[in-house]
Backbone as a printed PyTorch tensor [residue, N CA C, xyz], in Angstrom:
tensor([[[  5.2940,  -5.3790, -37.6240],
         [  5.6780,  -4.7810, -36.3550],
         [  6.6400,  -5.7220, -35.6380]],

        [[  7.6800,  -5.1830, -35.1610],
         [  8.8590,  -6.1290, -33.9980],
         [  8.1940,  -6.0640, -32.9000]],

        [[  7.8570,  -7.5290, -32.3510],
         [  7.9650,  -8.0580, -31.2620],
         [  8.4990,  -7.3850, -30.2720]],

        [[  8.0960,  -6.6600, -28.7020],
         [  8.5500,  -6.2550, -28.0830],
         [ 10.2220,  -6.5560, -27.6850]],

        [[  9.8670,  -7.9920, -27.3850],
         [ 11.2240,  -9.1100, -26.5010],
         [ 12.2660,  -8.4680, -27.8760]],

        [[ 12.0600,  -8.5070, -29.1620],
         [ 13.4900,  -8.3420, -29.9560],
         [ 13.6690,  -6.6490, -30.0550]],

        [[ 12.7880,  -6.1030, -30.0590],
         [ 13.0760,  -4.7210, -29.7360],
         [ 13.8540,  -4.3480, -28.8710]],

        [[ 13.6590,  -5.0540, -27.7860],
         [ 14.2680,  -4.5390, -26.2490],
         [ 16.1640,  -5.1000, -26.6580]],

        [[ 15.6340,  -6.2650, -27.1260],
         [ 17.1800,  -7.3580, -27.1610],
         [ 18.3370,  -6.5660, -28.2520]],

        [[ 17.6200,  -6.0920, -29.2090],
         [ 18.5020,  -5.0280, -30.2530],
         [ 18.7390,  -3.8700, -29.8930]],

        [[ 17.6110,  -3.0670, -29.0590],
         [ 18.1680,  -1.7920, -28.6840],
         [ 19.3530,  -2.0410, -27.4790]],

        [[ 19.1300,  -2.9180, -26.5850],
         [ 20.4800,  -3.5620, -25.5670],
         [ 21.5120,  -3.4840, -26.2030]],

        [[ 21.2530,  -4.2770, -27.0810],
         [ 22.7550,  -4.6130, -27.9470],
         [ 23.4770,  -3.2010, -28.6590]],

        [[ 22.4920,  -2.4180, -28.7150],
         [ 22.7790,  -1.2940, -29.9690],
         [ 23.7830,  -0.3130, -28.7640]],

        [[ 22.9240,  -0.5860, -27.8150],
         [ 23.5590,   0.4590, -26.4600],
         [ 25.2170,  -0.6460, -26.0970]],

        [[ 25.1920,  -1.5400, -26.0500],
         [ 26.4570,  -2.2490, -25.7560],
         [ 27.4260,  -1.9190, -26.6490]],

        [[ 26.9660,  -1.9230, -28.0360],
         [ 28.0760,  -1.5920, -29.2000],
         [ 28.5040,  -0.2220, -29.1590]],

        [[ 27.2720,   0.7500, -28.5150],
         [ 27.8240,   2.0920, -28.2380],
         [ 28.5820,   2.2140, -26.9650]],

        [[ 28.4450,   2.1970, -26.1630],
         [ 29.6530,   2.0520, -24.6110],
         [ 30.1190,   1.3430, -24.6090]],

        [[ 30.2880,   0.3870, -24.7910],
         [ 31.0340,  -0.7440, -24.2820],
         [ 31.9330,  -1.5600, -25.3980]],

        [[ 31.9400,  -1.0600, -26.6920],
         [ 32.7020,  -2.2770, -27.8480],
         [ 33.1820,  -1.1760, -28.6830]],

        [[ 32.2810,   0.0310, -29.5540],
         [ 32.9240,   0.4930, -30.3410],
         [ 33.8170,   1.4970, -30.3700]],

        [[ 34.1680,   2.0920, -29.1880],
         [ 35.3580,   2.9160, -29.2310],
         [ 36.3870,   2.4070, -27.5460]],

        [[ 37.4760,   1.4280, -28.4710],
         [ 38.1730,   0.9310, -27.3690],
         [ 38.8250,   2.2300, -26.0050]],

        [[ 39.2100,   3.1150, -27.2710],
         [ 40.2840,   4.5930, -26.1240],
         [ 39.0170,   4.9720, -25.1880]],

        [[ 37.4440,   5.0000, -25.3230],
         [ 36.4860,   5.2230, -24.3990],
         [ 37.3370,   4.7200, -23.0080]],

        [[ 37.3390,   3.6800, -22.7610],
         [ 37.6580,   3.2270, -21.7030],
         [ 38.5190,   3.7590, -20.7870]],

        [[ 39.5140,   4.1360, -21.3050],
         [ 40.6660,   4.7850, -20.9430],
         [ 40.3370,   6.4110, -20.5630]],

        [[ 39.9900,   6.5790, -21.3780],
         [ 39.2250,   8.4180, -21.4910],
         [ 38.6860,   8.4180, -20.1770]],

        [[ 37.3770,   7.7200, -20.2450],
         [ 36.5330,   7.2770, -18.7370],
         [ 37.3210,   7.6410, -17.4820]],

        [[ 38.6280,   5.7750, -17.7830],
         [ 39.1770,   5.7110, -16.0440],
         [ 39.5630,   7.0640, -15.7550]],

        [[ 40.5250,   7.7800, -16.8610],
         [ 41.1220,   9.6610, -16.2400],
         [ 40.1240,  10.1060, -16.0900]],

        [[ 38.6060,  10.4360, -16.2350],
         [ 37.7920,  11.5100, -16.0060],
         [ 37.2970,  11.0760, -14.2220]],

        [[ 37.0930,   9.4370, -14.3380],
         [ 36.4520,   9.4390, -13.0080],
         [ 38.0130,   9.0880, -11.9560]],

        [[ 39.0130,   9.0040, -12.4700],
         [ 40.1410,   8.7730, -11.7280],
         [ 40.1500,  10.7170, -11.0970]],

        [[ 39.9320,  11.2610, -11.5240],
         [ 40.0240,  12.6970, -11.1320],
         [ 39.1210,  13.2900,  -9.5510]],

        [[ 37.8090,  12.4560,  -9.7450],
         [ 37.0600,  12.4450,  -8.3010],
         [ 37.2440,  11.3930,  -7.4930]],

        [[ 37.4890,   9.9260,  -7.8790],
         [ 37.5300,   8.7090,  -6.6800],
         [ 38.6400,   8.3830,  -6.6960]],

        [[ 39.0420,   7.7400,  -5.0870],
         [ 40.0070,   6.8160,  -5.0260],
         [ 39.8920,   5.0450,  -4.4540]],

        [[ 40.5930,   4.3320,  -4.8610],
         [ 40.5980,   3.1040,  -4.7600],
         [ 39.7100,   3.4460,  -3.1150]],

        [[ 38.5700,   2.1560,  -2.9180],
         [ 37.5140,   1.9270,  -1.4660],
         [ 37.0530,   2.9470,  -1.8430]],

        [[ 36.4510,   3.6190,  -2.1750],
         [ 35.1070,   5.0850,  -2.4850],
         [ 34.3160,   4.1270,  -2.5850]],

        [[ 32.9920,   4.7390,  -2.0210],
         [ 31.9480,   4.2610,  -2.3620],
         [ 31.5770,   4.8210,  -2.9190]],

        [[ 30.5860,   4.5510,  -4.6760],
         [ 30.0200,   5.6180,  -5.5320],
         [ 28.9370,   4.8050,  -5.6790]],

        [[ 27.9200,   5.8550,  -6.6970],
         [ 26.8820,   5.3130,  -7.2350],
         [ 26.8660,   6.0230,  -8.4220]],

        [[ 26.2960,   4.7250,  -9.4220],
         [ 25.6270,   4.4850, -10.8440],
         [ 24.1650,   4.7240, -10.6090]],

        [[ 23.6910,   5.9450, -10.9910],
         [ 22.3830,   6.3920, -11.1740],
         [ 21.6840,   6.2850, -12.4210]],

        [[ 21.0850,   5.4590, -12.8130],
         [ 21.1550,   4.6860, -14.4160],
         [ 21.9910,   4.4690, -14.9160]],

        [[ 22.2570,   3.1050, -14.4630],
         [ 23.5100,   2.1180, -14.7270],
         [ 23.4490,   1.8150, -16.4200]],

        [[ 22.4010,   1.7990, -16.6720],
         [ 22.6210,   1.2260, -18.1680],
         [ 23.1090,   0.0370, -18.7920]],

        [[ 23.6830,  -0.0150, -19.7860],
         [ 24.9120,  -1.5510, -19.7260],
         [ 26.1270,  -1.6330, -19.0310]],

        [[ 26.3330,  -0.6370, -17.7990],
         [ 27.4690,  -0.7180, -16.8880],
         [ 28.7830,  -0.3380, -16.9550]],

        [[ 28.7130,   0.3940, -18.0360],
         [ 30.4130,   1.0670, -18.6530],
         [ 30.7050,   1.9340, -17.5130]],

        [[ 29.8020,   2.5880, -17.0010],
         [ 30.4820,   3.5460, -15.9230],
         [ 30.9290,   2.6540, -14.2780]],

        [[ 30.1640,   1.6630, -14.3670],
         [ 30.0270,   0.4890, -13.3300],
         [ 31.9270,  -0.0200, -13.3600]],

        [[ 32.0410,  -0.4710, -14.5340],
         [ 33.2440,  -1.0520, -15.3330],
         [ 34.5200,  -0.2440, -14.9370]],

        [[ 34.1320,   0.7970, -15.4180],
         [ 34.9870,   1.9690, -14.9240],
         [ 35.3610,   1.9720, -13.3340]],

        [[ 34.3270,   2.5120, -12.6720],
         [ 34.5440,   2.9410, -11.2950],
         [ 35.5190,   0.9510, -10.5430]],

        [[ 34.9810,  -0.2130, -11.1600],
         [ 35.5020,  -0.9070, -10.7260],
         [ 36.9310,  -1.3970, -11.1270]],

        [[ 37.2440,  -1.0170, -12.1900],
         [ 38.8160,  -0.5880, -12.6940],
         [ 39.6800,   0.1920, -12.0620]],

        [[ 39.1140,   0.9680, -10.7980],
         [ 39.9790,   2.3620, -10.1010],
         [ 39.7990,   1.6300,  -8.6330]],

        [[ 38.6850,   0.5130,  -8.5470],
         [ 38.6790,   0.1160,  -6.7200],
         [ 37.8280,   0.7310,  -6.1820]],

        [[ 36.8190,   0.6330,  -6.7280],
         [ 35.6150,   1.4340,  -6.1000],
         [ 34.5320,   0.7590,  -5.9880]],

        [[ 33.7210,   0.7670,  -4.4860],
         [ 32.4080,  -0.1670,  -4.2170],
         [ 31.4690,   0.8710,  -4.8850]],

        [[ 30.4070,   0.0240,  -5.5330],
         [ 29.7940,   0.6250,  -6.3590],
         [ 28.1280,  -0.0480,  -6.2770]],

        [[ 27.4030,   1.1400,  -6.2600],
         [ 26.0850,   0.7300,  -6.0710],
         [ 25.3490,   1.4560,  -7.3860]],

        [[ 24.4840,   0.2170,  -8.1710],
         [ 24.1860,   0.6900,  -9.3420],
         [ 22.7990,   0.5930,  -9.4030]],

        [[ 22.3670,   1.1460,  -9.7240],
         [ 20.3180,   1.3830,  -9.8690],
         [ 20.2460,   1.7080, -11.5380]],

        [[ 19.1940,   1.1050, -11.9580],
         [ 18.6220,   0.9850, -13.0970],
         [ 17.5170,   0.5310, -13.0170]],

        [[ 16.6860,   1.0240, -13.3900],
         [ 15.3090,   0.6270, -13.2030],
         [ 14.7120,  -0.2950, -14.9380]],

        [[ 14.8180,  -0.1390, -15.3880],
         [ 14.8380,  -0.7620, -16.9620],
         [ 14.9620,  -2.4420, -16.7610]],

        [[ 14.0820,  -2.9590, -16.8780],
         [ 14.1100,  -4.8000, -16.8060],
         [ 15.3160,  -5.2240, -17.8120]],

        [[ 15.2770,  -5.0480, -18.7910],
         [ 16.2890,  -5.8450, -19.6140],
         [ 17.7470,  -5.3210, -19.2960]],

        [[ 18.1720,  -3.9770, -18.9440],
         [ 19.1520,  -3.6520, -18.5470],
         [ 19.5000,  -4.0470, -16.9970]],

        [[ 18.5130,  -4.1200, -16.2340],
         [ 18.6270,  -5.0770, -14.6370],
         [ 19.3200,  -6.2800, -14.9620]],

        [[ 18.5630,  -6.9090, -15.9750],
         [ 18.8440,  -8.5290, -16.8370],
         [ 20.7850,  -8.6720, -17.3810]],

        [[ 21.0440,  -7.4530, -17.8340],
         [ 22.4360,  -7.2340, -18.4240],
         [ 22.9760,  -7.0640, -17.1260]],

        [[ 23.0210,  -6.2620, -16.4740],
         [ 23.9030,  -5.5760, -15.3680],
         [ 24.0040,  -7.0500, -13.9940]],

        [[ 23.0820,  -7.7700, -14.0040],
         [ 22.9390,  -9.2420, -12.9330],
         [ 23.9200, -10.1780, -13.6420]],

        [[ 23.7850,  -9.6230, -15.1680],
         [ 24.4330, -11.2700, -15.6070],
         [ 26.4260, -10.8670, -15.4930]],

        [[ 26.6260,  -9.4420, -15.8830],
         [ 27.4720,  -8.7920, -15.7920],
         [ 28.3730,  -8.7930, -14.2010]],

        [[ 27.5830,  -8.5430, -13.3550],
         [ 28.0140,  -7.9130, -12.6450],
         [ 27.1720,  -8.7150, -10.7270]],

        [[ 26.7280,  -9.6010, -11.0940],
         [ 25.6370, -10.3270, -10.0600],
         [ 26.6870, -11.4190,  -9.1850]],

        [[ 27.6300, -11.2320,  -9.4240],
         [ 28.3410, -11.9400,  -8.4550],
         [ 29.3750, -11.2760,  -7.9060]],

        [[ 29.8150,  -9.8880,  -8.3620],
         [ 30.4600,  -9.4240,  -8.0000],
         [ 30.6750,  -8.8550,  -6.4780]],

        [[ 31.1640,  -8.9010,  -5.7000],
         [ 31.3470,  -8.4040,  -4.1930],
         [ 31.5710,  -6.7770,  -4.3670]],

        [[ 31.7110,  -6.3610,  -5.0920],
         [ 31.9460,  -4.5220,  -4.9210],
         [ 30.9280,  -4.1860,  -5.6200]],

        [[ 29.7500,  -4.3840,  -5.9710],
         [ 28.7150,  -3.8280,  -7.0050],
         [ 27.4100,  -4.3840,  -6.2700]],

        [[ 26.6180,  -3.4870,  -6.1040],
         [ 25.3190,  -3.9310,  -5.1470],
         [ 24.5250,  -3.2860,  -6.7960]],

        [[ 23.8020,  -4.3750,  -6.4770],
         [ 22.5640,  -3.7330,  -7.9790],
         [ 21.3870,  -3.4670,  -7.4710]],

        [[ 20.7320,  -2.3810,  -8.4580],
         [ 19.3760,  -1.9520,  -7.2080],
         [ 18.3140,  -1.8460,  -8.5680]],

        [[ 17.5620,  -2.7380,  -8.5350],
         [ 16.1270,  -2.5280,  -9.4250],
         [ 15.2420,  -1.2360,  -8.9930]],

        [[ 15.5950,   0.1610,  -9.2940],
         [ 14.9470,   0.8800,  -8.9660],
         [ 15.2140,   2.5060,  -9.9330]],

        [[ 14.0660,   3.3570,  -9.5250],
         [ 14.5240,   4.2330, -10.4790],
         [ 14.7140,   5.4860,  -8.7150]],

        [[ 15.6450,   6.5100,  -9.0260],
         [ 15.8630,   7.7900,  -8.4760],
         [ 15.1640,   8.8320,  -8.7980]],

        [[ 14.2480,   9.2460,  -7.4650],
         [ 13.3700,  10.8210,  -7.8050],
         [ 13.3410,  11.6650,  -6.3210]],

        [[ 12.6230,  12.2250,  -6.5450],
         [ 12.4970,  12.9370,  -5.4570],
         [ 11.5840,  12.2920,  -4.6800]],

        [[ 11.1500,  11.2640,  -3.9760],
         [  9.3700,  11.2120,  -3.2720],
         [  9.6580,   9.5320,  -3.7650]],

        [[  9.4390,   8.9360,  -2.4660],
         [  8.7470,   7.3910,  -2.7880],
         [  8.0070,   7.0450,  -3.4910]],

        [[  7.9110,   6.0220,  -3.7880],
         [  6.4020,   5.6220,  -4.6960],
         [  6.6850,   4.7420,  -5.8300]],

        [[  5.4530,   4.6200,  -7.2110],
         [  5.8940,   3.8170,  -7.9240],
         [  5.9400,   4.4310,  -9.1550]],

        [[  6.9390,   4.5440,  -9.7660],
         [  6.9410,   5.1230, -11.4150],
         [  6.8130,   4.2240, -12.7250]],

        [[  6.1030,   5.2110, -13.4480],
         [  5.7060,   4.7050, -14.8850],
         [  7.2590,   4.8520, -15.5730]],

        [[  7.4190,   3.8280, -15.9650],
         [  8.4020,   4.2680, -17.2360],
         [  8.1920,   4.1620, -18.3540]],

        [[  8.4840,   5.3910, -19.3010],
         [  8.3430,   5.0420, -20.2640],
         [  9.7730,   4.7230, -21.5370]],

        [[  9.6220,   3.5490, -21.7510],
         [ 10.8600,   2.7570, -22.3650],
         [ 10.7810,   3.2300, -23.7960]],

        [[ 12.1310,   3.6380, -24.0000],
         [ 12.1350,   3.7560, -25.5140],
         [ 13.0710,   2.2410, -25.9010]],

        [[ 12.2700,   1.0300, -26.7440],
         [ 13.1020,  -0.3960, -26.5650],
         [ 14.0910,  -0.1030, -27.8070]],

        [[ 14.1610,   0.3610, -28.4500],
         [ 15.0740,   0.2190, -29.9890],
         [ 16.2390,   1.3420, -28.9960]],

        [[ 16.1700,   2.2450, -28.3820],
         [ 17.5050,   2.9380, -28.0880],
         [ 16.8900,   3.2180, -26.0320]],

        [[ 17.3020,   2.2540, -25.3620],
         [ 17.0860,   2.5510, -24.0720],
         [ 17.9030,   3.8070, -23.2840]],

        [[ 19.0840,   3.6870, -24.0160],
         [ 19.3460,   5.4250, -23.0940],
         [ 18.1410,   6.7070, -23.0140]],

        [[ 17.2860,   6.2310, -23.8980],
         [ 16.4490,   8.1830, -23.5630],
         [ 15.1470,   7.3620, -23.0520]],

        [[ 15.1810,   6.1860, -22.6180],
         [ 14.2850,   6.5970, -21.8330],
         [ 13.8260,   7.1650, -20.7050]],

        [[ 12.6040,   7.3710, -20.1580],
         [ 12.5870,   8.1620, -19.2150],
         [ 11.0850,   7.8120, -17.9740]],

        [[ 11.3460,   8.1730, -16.5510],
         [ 10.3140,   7.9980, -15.7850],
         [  9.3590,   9.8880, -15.8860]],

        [[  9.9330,  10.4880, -16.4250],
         [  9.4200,  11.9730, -16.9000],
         [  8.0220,  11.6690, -17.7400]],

        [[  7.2460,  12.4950, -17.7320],
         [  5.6980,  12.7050, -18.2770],
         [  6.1290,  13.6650, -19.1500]]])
């Protein structure tokens, strides 16, 4: 059985090689789709930030950007990424309807599907 800590650290990585490394024209594709709703000073938000490609994006066009991710190891990526930045507020938290505290349940080998859903 894998160790939680390398589970989490490979599925990160697996998600980085997917947004963020293996298709360079992504990037570009991106800035025109979100260049179509914001302009340079917008304030937006990253509602599961993930490894921050959309973060990346919106800050490529001039946009203050507030990113929530609730996922520890992806909090861990997005601080080391993005934790000094002056246009990016990071928010350890997940988005629902109703205060309170949610279960998540982490899928660690591929963190995009996970989910705070039952």
């Amino acid at each position: 059985m894998i160790p939680a800590a390398l589970a989490s650290s490979a599925g990160v990585l697996r998600s980085i090689w997917i947004y963020r490394v293996r298709d360079p024209a992504r990037r570009r594709r991106m800035d025109l789709l979100h260049g179509r709703f914001v302009q340079r000073g917008d304030l937006v938000f990253d509602l599961g930030a993930h490894v921050g490609d959309r973060v990346a994006s919106f800050r490529r066009l001039g946009c203050r950007i507030v990113a929530v991710e609730p996922q520890p190891a992806l909090q861990r990526l997005l601080r080391a990424l993005y934790g000094r930045a002056h246009d990016v507020a990071l928010v350890p938290a997940a988005v629902g309807e109703c205060c309170g505290h949610l279960e998540m349940h982490l899928n660690l080998r591929n963190p995009t599907v996970s989910t705070g859903s039952t």
